[in-house]
Residue, then its C-alpha position, 0 to 999 in steps of 0.5 A: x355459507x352466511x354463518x357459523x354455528x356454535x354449540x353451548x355446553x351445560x352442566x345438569x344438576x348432581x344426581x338430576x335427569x341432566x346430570x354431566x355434559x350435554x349440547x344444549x342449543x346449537x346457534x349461529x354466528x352470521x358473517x354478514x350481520x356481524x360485518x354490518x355491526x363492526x362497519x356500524x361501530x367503526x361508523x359511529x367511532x369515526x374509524x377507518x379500515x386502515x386505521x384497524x389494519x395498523x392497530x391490528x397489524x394486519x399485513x392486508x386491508x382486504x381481511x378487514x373488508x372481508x369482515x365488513x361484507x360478511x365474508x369471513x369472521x374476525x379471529x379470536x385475537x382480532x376480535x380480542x382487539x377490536x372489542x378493545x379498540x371498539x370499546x364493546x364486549x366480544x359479544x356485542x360485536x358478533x351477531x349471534x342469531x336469536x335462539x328458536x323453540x323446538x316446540 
């Protein structure tokens, strides 16, 4: 499976025909775009898998080239560090697929 899917949430107006919770779209996450972003990045900051494992004591460099070939995603405090060490929002390290009409 190359991605993962996320369902947003939103809030109708009072009293309108949306009114309370509903799932609006649901959109995916691609493991290997986002790979191919964070290698990107590191690439053009100059870092280097072993320096990400230190900053984000990671006991294997493997978990971090899983991310880089698209095998799995970076954890919530992971990704948390990398947009610190990346210098980058949470969203412009995850690759999120481009939302398509129903219609």
């Amino acid at each position: 499976m190359d991605s993962i899917c996320c369902a947003f949430l939103f809030f109708g107006e009072k009293g309108g025909a949306a009114d309370g919770v509903r799932i609006r779209k649901i959109r995916k996450i691609s493991k290997k775009r986002t790979g191919l972003q964070i290698r990107q990045m590191m690439t053009d900051r100059g870092i280097t898998v072993a320096q990400l494992q230190d900053w984000l004591e990671i006991d294997s460099p493997q978990a971090v080239y899983k991310w880089l070939h698209g095998v799995n995603l970076p954890s919530v405090t992971h990704l948390h560090g990398l947009s610190q060490i990346l210098n980058v929002k949470i969203d412009e390290i995850l690759a999120v697929e481009e939302e398509k009409d129903d219609d």
